[in-house]
C-alpha positions in Angstrom: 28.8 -33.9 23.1 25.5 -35.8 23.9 22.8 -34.2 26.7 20.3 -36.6 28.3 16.5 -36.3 27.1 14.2 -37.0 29.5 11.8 -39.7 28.7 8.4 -37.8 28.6 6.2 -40.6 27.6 4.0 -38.0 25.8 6.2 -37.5 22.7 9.1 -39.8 23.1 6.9 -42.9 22.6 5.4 -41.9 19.2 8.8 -41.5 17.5 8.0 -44.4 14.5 11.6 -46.2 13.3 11.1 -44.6 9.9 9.5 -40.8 10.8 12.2 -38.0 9.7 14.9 -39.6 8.1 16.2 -36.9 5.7 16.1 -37.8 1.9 18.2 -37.5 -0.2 18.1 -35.7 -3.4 18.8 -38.7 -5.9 16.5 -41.3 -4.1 14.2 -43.1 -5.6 10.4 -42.2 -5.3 10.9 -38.4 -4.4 8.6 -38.7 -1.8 10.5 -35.9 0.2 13.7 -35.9 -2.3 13.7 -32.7 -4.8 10.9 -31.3 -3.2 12.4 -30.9 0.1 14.7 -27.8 0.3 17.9 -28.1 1.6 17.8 -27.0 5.3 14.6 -27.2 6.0 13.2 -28.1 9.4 10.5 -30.5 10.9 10.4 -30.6 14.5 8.4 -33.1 16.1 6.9 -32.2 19.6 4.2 -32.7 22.1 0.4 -32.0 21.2 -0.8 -28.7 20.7 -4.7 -28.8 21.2 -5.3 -26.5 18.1 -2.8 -27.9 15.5 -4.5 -28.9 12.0 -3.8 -33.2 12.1 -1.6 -34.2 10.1 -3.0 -37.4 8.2 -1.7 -40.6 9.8 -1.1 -42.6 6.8 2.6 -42.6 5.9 3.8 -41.6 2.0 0.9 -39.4 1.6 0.5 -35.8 -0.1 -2.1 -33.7 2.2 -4.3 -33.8 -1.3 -4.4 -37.5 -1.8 -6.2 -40.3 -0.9 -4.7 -42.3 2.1 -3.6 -45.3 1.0 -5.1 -48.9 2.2 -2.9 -50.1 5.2 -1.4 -53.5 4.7 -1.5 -56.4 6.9 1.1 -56.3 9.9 1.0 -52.0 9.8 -0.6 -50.3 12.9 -1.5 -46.8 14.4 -0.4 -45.7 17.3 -3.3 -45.6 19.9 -4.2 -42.3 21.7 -1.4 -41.0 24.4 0.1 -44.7 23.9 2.9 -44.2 26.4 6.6 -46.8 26.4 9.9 -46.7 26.1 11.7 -46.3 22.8 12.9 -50.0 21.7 15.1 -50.9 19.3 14.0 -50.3 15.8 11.5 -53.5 14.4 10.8 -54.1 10.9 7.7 -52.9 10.4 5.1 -49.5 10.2 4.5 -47.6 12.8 2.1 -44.8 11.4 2.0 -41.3 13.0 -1.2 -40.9 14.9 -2.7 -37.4 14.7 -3.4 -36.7 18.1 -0.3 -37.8 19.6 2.3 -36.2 17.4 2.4 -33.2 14.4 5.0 -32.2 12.0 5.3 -28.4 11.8 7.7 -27.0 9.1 9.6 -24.2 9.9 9.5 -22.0 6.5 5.9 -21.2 5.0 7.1 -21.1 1.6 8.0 -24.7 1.6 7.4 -26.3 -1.7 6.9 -30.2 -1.6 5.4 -32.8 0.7 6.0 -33.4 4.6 5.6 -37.1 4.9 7.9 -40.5 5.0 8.7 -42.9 2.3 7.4 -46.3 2.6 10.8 -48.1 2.1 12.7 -50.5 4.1 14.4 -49.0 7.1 17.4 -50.9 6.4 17.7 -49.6 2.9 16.6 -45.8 3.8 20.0 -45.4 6.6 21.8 -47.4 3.9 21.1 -45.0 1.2 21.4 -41.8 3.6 25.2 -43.1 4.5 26.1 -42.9 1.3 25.8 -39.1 0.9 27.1 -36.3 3.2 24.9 -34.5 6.0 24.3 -31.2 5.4 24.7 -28.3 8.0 22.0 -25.9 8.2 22.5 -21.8 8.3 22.3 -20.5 11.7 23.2 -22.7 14.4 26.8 -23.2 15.6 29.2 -25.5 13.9 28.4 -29.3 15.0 30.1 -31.7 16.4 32.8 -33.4 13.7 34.2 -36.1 16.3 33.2 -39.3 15.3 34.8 -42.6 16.0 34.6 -46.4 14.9 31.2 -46.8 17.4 29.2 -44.9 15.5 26.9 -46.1 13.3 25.6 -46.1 9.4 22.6 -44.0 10.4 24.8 -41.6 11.9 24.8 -40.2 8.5 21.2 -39.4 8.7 19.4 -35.5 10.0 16.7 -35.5 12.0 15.1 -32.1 13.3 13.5 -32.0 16.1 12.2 -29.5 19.3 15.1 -30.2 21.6 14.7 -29.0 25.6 17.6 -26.7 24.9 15.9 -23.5 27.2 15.9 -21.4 24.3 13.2 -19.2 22.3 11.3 -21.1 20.0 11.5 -20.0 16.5 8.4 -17.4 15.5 6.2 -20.1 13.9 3.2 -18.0 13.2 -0.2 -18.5 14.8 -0.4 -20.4 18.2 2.1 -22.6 17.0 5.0 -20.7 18.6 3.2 -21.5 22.4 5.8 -23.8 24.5 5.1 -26.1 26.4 7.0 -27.7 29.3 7.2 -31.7 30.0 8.2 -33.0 33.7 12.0 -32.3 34.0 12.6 -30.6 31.2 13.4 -27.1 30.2 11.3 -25.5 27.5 10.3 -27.2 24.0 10.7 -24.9 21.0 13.7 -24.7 19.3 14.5 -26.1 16.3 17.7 -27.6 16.2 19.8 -29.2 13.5 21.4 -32.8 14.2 23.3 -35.8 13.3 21.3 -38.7 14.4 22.9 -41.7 15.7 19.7 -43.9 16.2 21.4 -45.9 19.2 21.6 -42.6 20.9 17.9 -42.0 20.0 16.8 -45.5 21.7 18.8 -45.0 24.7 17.0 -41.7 24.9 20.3 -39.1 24.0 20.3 -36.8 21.3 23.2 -34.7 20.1 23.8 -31.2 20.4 26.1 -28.5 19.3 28.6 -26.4 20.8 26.7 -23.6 21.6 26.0 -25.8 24.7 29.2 -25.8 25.7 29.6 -24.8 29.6 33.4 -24.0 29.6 34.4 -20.6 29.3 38.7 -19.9 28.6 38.7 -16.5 28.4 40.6 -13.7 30.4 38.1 -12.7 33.1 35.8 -14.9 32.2 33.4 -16.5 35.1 33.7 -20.2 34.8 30.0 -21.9 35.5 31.4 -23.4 38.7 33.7 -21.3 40.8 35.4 -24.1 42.8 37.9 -24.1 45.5 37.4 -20.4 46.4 35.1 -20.4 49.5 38.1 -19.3 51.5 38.7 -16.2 49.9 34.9 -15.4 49.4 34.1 -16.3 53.3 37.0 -14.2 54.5 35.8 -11.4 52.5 31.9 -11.0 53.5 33.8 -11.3 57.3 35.6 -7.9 56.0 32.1 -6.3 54.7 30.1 -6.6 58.0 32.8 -5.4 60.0 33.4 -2.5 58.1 29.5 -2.5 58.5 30.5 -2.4 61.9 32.6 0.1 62.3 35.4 -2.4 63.1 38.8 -2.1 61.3 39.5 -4.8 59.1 42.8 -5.4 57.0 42.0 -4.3 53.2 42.8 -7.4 50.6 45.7 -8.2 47.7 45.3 -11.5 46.1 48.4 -12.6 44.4 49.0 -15.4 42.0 50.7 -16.2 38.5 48.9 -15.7 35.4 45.4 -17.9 34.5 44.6 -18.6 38.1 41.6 -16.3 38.4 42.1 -13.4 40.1 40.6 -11.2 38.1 37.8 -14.0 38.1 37.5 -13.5 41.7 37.6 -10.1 41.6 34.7 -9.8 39.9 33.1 -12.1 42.3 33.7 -10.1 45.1 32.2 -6.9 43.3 29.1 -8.5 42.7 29.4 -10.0 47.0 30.1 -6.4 47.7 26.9 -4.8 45.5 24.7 -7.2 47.1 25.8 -6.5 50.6 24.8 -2.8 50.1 28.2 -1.5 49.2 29.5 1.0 46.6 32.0 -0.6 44.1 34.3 1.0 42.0 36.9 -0.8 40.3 39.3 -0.3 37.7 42.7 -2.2 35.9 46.2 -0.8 36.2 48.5 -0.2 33.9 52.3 1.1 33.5 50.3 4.1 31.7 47.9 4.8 34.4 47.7 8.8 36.1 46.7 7.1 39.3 45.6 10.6 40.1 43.4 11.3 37.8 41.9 7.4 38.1 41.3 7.9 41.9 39.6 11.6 41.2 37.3 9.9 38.4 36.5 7.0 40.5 36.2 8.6 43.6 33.1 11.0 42.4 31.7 7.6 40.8 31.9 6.6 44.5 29.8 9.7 45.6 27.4 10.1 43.3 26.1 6.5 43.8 25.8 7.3 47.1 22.9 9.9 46.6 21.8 12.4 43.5 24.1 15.3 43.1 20.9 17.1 43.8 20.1 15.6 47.5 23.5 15.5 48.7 23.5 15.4 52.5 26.1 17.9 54.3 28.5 15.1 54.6 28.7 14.2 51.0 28.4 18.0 49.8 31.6 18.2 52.3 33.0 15.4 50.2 32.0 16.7 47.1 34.1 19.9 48.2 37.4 18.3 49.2 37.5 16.3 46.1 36.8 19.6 44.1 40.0 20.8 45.6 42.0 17.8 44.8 41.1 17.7 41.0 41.8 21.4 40.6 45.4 20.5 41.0 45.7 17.9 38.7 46.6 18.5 35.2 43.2 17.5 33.5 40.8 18.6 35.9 38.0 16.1 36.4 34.4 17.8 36.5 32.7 16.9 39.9 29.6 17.7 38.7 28.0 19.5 42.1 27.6 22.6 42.3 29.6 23.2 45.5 32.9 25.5 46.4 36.6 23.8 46.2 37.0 23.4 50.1 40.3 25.0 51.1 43.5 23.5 53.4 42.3 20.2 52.6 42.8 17.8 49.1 44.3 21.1 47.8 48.5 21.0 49.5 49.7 19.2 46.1 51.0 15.9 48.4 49.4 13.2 46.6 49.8 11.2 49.5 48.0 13.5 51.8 45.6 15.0 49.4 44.2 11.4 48.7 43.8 10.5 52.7 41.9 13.7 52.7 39.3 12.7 49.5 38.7 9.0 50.9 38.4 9.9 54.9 35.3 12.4 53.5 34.4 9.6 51.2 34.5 7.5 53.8 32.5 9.8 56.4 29.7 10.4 53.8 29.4 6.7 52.9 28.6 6.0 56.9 26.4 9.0 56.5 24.5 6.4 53.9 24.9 3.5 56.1 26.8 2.0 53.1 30.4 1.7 52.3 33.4 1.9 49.6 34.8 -0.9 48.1 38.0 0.1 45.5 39.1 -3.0 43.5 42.1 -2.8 41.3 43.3 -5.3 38.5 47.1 -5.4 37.6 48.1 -3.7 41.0 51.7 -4.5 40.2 52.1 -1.9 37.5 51.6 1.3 40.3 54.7 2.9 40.6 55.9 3.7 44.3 54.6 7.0 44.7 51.3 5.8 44.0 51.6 2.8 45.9 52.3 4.9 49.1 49.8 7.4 48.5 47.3 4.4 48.4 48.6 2.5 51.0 48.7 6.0 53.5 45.2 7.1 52.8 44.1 3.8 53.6 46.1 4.0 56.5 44.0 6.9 57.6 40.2 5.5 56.8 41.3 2.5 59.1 42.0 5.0 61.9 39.1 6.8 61.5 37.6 3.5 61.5 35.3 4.5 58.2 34.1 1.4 55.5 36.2 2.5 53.1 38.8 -0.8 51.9 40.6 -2.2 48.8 40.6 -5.3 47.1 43.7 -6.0 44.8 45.1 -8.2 42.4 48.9 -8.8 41.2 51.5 -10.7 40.6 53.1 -12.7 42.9 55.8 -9.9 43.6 52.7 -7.8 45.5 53.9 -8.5 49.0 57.4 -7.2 48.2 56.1 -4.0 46.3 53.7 -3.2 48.8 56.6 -3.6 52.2 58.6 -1.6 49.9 56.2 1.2 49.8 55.4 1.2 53.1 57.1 -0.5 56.1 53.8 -1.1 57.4 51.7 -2.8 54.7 52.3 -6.0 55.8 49.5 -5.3 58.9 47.5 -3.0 56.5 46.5 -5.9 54.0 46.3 -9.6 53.9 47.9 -11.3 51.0 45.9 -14.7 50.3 47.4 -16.4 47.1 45.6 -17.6 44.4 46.8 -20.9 43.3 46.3 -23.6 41.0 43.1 -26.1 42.5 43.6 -29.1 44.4 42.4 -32.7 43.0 38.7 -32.1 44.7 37.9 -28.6 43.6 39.5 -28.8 39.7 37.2 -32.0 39.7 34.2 -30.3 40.4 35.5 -27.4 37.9 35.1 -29.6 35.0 33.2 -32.0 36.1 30.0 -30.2 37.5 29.4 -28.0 34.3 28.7 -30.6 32.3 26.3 -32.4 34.9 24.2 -29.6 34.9 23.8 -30.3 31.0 23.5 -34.0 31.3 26.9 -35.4 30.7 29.7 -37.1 32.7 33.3 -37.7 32.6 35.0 -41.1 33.2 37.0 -41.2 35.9 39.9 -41.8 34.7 39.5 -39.1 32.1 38.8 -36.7 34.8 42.4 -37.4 36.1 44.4 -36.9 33.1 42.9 -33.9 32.6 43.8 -32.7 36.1 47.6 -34.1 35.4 47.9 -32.0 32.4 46.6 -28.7 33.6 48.5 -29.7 36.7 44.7 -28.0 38.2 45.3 -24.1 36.9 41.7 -23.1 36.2 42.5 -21.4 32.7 44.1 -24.9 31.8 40.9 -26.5 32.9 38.7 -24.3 31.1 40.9 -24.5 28.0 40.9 -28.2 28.1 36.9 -29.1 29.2 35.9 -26.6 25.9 37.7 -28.6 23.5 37.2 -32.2 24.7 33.3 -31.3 25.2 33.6 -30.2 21.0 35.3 -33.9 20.5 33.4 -36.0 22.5 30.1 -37.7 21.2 28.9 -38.4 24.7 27.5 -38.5 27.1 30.2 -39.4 28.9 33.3 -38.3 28.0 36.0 -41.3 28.1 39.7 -40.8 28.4 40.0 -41.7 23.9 37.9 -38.0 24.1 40.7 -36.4 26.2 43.8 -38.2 24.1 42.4 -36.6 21.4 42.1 -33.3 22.9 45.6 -32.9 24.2 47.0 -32.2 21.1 44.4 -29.2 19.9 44.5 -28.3 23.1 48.2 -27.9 23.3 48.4 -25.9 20.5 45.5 -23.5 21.7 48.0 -22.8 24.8 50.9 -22.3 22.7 49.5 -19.8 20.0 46.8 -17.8 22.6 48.4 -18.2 26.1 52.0 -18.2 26.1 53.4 -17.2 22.1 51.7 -13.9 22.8 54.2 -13.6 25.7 57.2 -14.2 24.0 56.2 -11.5 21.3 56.8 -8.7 24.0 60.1 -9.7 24.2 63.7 -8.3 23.1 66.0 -11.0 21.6 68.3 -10.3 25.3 65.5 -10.7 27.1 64.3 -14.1 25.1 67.6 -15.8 25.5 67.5 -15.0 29.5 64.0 -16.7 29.4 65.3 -19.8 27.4 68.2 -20.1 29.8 66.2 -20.0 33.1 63.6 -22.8 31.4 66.8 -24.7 30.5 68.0 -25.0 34.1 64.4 -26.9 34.7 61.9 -26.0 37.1 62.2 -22.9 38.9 62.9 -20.8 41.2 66.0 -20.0 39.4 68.8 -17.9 41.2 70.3 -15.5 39.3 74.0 -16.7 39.2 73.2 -19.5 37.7 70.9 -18.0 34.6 74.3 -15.7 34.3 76.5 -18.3 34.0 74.1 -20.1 31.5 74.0 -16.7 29.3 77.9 -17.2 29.6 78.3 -14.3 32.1 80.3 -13.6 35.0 77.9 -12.5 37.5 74.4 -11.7 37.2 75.2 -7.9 37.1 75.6 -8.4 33.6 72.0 -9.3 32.8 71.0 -7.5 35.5 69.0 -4.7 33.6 67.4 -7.3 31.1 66.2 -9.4 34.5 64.8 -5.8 35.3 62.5 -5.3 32.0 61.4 -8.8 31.9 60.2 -8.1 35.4 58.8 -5.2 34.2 56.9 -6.7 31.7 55.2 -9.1 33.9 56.8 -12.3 32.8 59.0 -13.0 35.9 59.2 -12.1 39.5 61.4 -12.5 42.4 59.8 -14.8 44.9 63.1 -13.9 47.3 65.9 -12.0 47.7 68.4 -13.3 44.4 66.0 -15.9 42.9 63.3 -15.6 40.1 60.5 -17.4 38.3 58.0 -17.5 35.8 55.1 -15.3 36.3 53.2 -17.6 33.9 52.7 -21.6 34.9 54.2 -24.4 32.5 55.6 -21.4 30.7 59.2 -23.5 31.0 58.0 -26.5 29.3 56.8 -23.9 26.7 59.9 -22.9 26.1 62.0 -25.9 26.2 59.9 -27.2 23.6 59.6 -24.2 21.1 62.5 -22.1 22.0 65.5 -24.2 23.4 68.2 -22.5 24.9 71.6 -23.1 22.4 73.2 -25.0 25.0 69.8 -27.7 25.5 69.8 -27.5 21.4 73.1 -28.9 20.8 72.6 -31.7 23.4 
């Protein structure tokens, strides 16, 4: 991948067409050759007003004599400013003012200057040999197709506008210094130098630019096709700023469309707006009890010091003192206050916890702040604990006190949460999280790499889009690895066809093989038979019949464990799906059902 350099006359211009090339250790002259340690750095850079000049005469040993110029050879004048051309045969010396060469190591043994060869014969003799990756730096890019050229062979060093630190150089040498329009000069980075590139003013870099981030959780650069859910949710802040009711949130969605993504957003939404936020990720093993004890004193103290506790939160503190005495491992509330007795103390989880958050709640108005719970995984609470949460809520939103809940699940979340309590539906709205349409996965991948210089073509954009099918984990996955392949700065659709396959194979071993490990042989058949009826929904007759069963009561209790696990849900009343997109195709492809085998 190639990021644009911007054309600041005042160090692009002096870059001679023979200044850099790397030597190799064999060539003739050893004018850089055996002297020159492998991995050593030059950089070259704009002027610093205190640098020692380096001597402009090219070939020459800081010791020696300079050499008569011949006829035809030429120095660059001072702050001579133009446009890098393409590469003429003859000298162009390196004019002390205008340019230095700085190495990197102060132990370097042999001389800093540039053999007096032919151009043409110094990038023939360096593509003869191998290019040599230097220790520290990130792995470079390897994709390299029939356009590039001999000199592509070559390494060049250089101060790159990367943003980063600049290496410790000793002295005032480590000062940067900033050109129009681009970030800061200073680091030293190692590159393969395709000199077409370098006219046309692009220079390689390495993947540690890469913007794309595949990752559970992880915040993508550009969080596109969102607003909805963010807008609807700072509406929900100042009301409960307000005092107004406002229904509490459960995002649903299958796997890799970023909720927890969002989630995270919203924390940070809710942090800014002056809220308290305490969040946490459920699982089948979770003492929801215990969590909302721990999390609710998190709640209190970042209200105020234990020590200046107001009467409302010492009232809170008291209540949820009660409540923890009753549970098994007692959480430490860490005030020194009395257990409050007749309330948070009955045993009822459900009414203890309405007791805990409506004095949460009353102490966090007290602040002139509020409460914001946000659970991961909300699927995995078992009913009890989904109707203590649900009721306790219930209460805070007729006390009308700004304390609410953000959740994420699976798609079944609407069904668990009616089941819980009949009256969930108008406690909580259930946006769905879904894959991106055309516009907003387009500006996922196609934004990120703007901000670093680099483009996509059109068309590659598209087929990027139809293989994802727009899930934003799929987009992530895919813009990392095409970004590695590509040799810029625009990434064409060749870069995507040969990203497909890697990136294939990334989504099979990381995204859904880890899936099919959690299964039971029963419960990996019943998968292999729903993908081999084709796209889902599936209706559960017909995955029975495919298993070679009667009815679906006979698979019934492995339907029931896979949708334990997570890896289906029941969108309806007799019909399931994949909790996991393209998870079918997976299948078909790597586990065929016997039937779809023997066709």
């Amino acid at each position: 991948m190639t990021r644009p350099m911007v054309a600041s006359s005042q160090w692009m211009a002096v870059i001679p067409s023979r200044v850099l090339l790397r030597q190799v250790d064999d060539e003739r002259g050893g004018s850089l050759g055996d002297a020159w340690p492998t991995g050593t750095a030059v950089r070259v850079g704009p002027v610093f007003g205190d640098e020692v000049p380096v001597p402009a005469q090219q070939g020459c040993r800081l010791d020696e004599e300079a050499l008569e110029r011949s006829a035809g050879e030429q120095s660059c004048e001072f702050r001579q400013h133009g446009p890098i051309r393409r590469l003429q045969r003859r000298s162009m010396d390196l004019a002390p003012l205008d340019c230095h060469l700085v190495v990197q190591h102060d132990d370097l043994d042999g001389d800093v200057g540039v053999t007096a060869g032919d151009e043409s014969d110094q990038l023939e003799d360096a593509a003869e040999h191998s290019v040599e990756e230097r220790e520290g730096h990130g792995r470079m890019l390897a994709a390299h197709d029939a356009r590039q050229s001999a000199g592509r062979g070559t390494r060049m060093v250089f101060s790159a506008p990367t943003g980063l630190p600049a290496f410790d150089l000793g002295g005032d040498r480590e000062r940067e210094r900033k050109a129009p329009g681009c970030t800061k000069f200073g680091k030293v980075y190692p590159h393969r130098v395709n000199w077409d590139e370098v006219r046309m003013g692009w220079v390689p870099v390495d993947a540690v630019r890469n913007p794309y981030t595949p990752g559970a959780g992880s915040r993508p650069p550009v969080l596109s096709g969102r607003d909805a859910q963010l807008d609807a949710f700072r509406i929900l802040l100042e009301r409960l700023r307000l005092g107004r009711p406002e229904k509490s949130l459960m995002m649903t969605g299958l796997r890799g469309v970023g909720k927890t993504v969002l989630l995270g957003t919203l924390d940070g939404i809710a942090e800014e707006a002056g809220f308290r936020t305490v969040s946490a990720e459920i699982t089948h093993e979770t003492d929801f009890s215990s969590l909302m004890a721990r999390l609710t004193r998190r709640a209190l103290l970042s209200l105020s010091p234990a020590g200046r506790f107001r009467a409302k939160a010492r009232r809170a503190a008291a209540v949820l003192k009660a409540f923890t005495l009753r549970l098994p491992d007692s959480v430490e509330v860490g005030v020194d206050v009395d257990a409050a007795v007749g309330r948070g103390d009955s045993g009822d989880l459900a009414d203890d916890l309405a007791d805990v958050l409506v004095e949460l709640g009353n102490a966090a108005a007290d602040h002139h702040s509020g409460v914001v719970f946000l659970f991961d995984e909300i699927q995995f609470l078992g009913r009890r604990d989904f109707e203590a949460l649900i009721s306790s809520l219930h209460q805070c939103v007729q006390h009308d006190l700004p304390v609410t809940l953000v959740g994420a699940g699976l798609p079944q979340l609407p069904a668990l949460a009616g089941a819980a309590k009949s009256y969930a539906e108008r406690m909580f709205d259930f946006p769905v999280i879904d894959r991106l349409d055309e516009t907003a996965a387009s500006a996922a991948l196609e934004l990120p790499a703007a901000a670093e210089g680099a483009g996509f073509e059109p068309e590659a954009t598209r087929r990027i889009i139809e293989f994802t099918d727009g899930y934003p984990y799929f987009l992530q996955e895919y813009g990392k690895h095409v970004w590695n392949i590509a040799t810029g700065p625009v990434i064409t659709v060749a870069d995507v066809a040969q990203a497909e396959p890697i990136v294939r194979l990334q989504l099979d071993d990381n995204f859904f093989r880890v899936r099919v490990a959690r299964t039971t042989a029963a419960e990996l058949a019943y998968l292999s038979a729903m993908a081999d009826l084709g796209d889902g929904p599936y209706r559960s007759g017909d995955i029975a019949l495919r298993l070679g069963r009667s009815g679906p009561e006979g698979v019934a209790p492995t339907r029931s464990r896979l949708i334990d696990k997570g890896l289906i849900f029941s969108p309806s009343y007799g019909l399931n799906d994949f909790t996991v997109p393209a998870f079918a195709d997976f299948l078909r492809r790597n586990y065929p059902h016997p039937r779809q085998a023997a066709r």
